[in-house]
SERO-4910 file (N, C-alpha, C, O; in steps of 0.05 Angstrom, whole numbers):
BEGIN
 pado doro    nc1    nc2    nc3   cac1   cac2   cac3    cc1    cc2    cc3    oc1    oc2    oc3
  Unk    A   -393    215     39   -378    235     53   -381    230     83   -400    220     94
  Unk    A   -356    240     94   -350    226    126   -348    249    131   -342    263    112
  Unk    A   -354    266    162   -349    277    172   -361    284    199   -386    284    203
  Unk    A   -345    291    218   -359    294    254   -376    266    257   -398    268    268
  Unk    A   -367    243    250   -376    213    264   -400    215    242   -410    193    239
  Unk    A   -411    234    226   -440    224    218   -432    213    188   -428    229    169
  Unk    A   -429    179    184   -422    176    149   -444    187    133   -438    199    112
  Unk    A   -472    184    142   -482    185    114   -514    188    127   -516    193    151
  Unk    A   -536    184    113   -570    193    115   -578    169    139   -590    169    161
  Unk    A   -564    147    123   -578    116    140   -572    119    166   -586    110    185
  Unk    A   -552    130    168   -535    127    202   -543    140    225   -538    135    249
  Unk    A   -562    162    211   -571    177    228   -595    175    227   -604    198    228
  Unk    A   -615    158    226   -634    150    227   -644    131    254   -639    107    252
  Unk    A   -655    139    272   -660    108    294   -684     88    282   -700     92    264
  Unk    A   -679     68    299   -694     42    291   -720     53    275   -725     52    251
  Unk    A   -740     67    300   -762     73    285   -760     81    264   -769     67    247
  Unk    A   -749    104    257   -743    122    229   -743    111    210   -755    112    188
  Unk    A   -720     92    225   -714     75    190   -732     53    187   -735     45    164
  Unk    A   -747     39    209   -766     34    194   -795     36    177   -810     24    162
  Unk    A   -793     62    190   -816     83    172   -807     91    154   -824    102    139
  Unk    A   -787     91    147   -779     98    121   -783     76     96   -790     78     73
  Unk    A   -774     51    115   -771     26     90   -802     32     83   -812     31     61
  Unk    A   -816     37    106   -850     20     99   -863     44     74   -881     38     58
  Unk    A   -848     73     77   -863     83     59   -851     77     37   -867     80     18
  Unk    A   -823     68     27   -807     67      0   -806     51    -10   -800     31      4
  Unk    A   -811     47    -41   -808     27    -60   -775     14    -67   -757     27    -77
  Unk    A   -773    -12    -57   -748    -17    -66   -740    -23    -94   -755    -39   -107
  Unk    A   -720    -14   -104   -706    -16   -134   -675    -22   -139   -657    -18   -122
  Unk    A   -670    -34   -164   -651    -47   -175   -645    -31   -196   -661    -29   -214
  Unk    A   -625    -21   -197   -616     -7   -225   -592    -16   -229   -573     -9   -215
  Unk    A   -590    -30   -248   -559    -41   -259   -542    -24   -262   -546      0   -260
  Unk    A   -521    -34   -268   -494    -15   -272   -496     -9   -303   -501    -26   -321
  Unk    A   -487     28   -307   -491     41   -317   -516     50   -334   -517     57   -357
  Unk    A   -538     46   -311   -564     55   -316   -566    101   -303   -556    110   -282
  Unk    A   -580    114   -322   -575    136   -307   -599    137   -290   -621    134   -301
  Unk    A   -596    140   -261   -620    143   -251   -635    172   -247   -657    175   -238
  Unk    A   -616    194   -256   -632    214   -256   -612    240   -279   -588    240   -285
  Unk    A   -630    255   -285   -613    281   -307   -616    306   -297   -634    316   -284
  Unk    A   -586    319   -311   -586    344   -313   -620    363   -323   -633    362   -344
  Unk    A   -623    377   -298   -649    394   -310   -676    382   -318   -696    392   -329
  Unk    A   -672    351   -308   -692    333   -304   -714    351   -276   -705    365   -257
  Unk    A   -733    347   -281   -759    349   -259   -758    340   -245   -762    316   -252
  Unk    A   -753    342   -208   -752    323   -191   -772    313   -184   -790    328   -178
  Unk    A   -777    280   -180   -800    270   -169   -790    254   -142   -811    253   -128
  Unk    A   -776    246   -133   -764    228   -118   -739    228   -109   -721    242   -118
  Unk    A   -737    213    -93   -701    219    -79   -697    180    -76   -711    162    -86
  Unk    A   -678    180    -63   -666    151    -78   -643    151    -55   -623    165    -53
  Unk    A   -656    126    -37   -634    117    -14   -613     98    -19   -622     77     -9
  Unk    A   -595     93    -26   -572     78    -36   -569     57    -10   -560     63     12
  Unk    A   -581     27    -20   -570     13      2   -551    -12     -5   -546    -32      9
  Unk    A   -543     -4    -31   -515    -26    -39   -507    -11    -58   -526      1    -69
  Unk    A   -483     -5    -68   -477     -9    -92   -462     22    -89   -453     24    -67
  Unk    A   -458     46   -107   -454     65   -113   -462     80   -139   -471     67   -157
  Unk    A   -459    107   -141   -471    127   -161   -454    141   -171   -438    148   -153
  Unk    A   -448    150   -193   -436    178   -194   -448    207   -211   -459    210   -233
  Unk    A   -441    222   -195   -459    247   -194   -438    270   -213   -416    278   -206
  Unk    A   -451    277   -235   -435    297   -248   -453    306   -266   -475    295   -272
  Unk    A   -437    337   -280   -444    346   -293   -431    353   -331   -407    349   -331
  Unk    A   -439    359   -351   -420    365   -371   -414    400   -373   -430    419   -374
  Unk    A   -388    398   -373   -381    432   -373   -392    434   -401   -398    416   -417
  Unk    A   -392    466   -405   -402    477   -429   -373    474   -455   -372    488   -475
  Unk    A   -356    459   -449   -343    450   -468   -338    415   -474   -322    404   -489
  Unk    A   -356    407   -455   -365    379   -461   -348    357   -442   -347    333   -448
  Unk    A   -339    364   -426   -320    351   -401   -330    338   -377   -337    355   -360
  Unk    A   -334    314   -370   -351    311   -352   -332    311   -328   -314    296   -322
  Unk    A   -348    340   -314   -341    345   -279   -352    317   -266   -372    305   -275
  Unk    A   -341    310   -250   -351    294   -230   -346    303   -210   -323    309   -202
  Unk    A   -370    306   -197   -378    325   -170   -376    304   -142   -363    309   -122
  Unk    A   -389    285   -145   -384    264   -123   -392    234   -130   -407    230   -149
  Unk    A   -379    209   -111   -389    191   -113   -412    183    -90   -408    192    -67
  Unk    A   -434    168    -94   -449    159    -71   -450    137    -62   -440    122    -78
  Unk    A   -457    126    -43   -451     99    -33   -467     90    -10   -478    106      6
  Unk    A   -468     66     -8   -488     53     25   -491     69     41   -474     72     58
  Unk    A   -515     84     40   -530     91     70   -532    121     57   -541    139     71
  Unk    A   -521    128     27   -523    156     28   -550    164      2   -561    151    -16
  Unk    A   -553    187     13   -582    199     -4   -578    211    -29   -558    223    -36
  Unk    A   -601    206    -45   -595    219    -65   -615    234    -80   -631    218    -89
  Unk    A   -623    262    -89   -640    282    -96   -659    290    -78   -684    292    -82
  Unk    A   -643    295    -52   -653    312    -22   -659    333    -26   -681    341    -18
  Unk    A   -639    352    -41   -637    379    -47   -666    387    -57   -682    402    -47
  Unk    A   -666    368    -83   -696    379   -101   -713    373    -88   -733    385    -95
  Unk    A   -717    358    -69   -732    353    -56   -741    369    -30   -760    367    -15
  Unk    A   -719    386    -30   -727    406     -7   -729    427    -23   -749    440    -13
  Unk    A   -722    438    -39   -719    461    -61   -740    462    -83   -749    485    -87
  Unk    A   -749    444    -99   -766    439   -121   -754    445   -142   -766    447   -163
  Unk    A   -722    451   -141   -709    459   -169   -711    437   -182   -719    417   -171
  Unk    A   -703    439   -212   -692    413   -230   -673    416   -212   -665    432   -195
  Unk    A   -664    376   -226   -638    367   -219   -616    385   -228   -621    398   -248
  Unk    A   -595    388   -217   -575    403   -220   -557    380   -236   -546    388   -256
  Unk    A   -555    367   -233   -529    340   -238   -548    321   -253   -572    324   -259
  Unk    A   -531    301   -257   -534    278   -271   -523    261   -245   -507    266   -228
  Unk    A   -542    236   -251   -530    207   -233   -540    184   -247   -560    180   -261
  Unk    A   -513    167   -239   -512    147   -256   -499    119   -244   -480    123   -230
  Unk    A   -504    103   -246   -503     66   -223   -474     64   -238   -470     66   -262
  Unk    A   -456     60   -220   -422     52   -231   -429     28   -229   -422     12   -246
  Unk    A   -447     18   -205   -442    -13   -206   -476    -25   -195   -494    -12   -185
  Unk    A   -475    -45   -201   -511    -53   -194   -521    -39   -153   -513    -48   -131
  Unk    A   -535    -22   -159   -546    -12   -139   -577    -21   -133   -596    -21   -149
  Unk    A   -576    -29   -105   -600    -27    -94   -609     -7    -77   -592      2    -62
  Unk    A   -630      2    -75   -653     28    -60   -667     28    -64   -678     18    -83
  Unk    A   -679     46    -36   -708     53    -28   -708     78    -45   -688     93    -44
  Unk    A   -731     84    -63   -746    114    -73   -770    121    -62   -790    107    -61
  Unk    A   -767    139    -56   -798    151    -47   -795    180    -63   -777    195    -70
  Unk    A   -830    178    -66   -834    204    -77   -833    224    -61   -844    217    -40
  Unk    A   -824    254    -61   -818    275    -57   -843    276    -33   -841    274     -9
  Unk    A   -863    279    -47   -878    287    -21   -878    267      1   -881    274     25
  Unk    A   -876    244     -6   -870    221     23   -849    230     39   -850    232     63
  Unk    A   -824    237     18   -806    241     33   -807    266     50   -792    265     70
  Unk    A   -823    293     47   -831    313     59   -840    312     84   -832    323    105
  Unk    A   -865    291     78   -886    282     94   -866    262    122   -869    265    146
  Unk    A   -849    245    109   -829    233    132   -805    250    152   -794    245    174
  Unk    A   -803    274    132   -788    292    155   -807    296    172   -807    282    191
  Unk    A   -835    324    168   -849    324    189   -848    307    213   -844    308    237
  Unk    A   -852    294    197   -863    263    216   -836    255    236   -839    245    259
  Unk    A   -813    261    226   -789    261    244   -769    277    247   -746    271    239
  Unk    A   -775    299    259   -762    328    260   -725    320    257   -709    326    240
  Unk    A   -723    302    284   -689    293    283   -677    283    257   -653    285    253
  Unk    A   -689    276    243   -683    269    216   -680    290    199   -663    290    182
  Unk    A   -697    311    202   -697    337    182   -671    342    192   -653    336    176
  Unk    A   -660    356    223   -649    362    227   -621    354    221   -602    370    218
  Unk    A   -619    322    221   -599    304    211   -590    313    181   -567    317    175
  Unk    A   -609    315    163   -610    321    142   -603    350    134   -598    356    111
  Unk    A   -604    366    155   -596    397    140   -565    394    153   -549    412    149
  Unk    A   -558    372    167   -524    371    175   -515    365    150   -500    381    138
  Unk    A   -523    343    142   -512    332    120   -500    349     91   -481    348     76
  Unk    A   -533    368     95   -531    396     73   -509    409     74   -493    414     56
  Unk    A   -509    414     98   -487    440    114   -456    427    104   -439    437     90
  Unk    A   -456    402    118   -436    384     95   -424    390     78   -405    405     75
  Unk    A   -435    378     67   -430    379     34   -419    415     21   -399    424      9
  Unk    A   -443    426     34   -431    448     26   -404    455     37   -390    468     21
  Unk    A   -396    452     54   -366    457     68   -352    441     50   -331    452     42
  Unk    A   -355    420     41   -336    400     31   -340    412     -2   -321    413    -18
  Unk    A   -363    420     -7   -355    438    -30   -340    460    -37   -331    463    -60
  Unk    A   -336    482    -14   -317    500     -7   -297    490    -13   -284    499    -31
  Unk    A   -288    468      2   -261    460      7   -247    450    -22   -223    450    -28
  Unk    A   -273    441    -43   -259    434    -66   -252    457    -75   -227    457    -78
  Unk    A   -261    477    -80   -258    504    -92   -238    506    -90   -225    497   -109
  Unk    A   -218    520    -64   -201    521    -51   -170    506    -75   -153    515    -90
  Unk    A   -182    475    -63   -165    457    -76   -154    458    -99   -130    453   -103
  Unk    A   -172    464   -118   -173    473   -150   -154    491   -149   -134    486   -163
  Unk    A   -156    511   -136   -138    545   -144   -108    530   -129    -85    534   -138
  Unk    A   -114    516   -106    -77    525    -94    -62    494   -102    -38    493   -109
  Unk    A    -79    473   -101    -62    451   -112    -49    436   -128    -60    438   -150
  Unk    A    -31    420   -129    -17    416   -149    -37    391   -162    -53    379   -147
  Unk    A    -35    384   -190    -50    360   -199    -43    334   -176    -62    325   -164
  Unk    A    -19    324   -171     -7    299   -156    -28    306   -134    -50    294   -133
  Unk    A    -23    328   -115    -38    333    -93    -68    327    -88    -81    318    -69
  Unk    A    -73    336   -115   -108    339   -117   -108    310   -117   -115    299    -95
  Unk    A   -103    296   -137   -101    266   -143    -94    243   -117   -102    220   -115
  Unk    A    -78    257   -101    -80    246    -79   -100    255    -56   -107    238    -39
  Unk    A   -107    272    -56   -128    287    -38   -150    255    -42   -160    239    -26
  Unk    A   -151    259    -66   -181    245    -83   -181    211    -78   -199    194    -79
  Unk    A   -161    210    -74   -159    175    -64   -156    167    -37   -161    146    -26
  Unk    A   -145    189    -28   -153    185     -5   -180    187      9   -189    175     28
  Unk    A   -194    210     -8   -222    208      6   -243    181      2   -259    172     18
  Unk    A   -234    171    -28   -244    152    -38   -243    130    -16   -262    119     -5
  Unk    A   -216    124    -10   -208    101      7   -224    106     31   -235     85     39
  Unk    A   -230    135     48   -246    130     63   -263    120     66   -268    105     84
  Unk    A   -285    132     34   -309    113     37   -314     93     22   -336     83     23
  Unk    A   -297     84      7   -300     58     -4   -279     38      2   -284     14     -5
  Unk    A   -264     42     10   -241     28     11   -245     10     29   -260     17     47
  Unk    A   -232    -21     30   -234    -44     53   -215    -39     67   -203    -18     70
  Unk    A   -210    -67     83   -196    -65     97   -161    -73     97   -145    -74    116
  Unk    A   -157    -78     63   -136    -84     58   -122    -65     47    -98    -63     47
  Unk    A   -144    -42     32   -135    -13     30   -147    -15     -5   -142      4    -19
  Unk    A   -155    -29    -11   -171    -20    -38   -195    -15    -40   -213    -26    -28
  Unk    A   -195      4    -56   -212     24    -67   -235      8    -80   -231      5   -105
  Unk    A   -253     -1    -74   -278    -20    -80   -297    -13    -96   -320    -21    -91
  Unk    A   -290      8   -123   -299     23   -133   -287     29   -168   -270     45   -174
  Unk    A   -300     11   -185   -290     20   -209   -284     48   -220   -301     64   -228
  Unk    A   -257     52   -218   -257     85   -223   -245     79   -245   -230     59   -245
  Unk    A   -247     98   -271   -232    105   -289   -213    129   -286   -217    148   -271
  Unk    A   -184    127   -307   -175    147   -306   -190    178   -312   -189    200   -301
  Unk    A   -205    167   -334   -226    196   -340   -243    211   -315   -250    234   -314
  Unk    A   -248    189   -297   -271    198   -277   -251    207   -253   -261    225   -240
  Unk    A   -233    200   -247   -213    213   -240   -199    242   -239   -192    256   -219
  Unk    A   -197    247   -272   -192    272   -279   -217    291   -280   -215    315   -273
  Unk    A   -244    279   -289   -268    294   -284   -262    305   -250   -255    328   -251
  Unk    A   -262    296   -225   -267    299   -202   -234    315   -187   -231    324   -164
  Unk    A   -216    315   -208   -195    334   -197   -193    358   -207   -179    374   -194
  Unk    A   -208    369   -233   -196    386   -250   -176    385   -263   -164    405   -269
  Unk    A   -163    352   -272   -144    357   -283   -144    335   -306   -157    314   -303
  Unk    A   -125    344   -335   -122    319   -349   -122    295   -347   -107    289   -329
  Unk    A   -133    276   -358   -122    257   -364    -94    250   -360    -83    233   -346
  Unk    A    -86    267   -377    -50    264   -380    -49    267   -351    -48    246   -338
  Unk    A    -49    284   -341    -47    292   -326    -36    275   -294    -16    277   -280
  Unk    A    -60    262   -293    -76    241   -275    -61    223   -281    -54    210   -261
  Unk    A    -50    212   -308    -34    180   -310    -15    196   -299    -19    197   -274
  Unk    A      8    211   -307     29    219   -290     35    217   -261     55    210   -249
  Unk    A     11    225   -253     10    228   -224      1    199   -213      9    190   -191
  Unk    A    -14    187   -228    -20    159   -216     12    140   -222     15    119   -210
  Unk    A     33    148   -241     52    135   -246     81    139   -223    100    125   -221
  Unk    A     73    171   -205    100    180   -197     82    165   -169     99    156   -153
  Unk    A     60    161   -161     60    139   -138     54    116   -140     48    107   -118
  Unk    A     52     99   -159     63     75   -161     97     70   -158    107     49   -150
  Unk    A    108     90   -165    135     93   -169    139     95   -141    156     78   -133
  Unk    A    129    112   -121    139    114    -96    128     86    -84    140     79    -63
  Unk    A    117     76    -89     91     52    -71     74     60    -58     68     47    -39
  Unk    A     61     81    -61     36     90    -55     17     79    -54      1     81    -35
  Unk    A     11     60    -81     -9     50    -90     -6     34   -110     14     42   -123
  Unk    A    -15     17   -118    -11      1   -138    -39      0   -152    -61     -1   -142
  Unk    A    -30      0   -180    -65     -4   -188    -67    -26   -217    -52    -39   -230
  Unk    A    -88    -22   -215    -96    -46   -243   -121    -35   -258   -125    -11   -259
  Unk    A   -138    -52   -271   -154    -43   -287   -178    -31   -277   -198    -45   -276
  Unk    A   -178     -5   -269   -208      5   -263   -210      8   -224   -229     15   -210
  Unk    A   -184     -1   -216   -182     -5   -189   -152      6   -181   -134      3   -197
  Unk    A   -149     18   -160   -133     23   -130   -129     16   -107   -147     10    -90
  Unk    A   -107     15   -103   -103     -8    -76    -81     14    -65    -58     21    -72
  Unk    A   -101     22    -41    -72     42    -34    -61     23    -10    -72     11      9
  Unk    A    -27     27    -22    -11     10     -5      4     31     16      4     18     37
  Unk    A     16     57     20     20     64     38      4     95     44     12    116     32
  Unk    A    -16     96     60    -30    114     58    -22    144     72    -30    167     69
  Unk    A      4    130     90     21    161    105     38    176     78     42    201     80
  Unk    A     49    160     53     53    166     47     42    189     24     50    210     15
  Unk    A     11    167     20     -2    186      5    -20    211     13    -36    225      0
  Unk    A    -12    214     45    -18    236     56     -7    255     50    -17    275     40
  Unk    A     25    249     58     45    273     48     45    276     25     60    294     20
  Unk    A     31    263     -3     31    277    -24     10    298    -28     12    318    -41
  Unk    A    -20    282     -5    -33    315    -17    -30    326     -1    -49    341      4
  Unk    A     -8    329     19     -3    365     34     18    382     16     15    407     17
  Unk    A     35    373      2     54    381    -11     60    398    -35     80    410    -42
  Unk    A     29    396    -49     30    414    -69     21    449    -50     16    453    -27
  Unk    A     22    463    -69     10    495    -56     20    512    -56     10    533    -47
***
């Protein structure tokens, strides 16, 4: 998640920081589609993402998997429990081979102290997220599926996307529709009426957005 210049945990870290951070954290490899953490799991650790990506979701009580967010280079992961002591709320899971730093909970405690600007960095990020959670809410009640669906690739393209405009990120149609609120059906339709415009062109598990003004004006348009 992008927002006010700050992308993500790593960025806002200075030299020192971050390298007090590497020196206290164990680095790890978790292949793709390893889960690195569960729903209502016990938190021990938080988990700095420095290649690869995650995805973070939950199963509705009728067995649907929400997908709440993707994570990616430089961004944190199980901060919350870590400031809170709740179980995990979510599930997370490696879309593609990820490397990171883990530290245990209390290191990571012990490293805010130790660098106030960083706490502080870190309750932005909170504050974040939560706005950008608002905003999904919002989204859900007034938008149209196409809209949402475009909302969602575009954000993607922000943070995954190169510089030729694809989406660097195995997405499925299912994971798709988990993260809009909307079908399946749903989601091919809408992924078919912008291919149809040239929005985007896609292939197996990938997006390549080809005109992105256009796929602006699709997600202003529903509401």
């Amino acid at each position: 998640m992008a927002a006010a210049g700050v992308a993500d945990f790593w960025s806002g870290l200075d030299a020192a920081a971050a390298a007090d951070f590497g020196e206290r954290a164990t680095p790890v490899v978790y292949p793709a589609g390893r889960t690195l953490a569960y729903t209502g799991q016990v938190p021990d650790h938080v988990i700095l993402i420095r290649s690869g990506c995650v995805k973070i979701s939950v199963v509705s009580r009728t067995g649907r998997e929400v997908v709440l967010a993707f994570r990616g280079k430089g961004e944190i992961v199980g901060e919350q429990s870590a400031v809170d002591g709740v179980p995990r709320s979510a599930t997370v899971i490696a879309v593609e081979r990820v490397e990171a730093l883990v530290l245990s909970h209390d290191a990571f405690r012990a490293f805010l102290l130790d660098h106030p600007n960083v706490a502080l960095h870190l309750l932005r990020l909170l504050s974040l997220r939560l706005r950008d959670s608002d905003a999904k809410r919002v989204e859900l009640s007034t938008l149209t599926t196409i809209s949402r669906v475009a909302t969602r690739l575009l954000e993607l393209s922000d943070q995954f996307g190169d510089e030729g405009g694809e989406i660097s990120l195995p997405l499925s149609q299912e994971e798709l529709a988990g993260s809009t609120g909307a079908s399946v059906e749903s989601v091919g339709r809408a992924l078919q009426t912008m291919r149809t415009l040239r929005c985007i062109e896609t292939r197996r598990r990938r997006v390549l957005v080809v005109d992105r003004d256009a796929l602006d004006a699709l997600s202003r348009a529903g509401g």
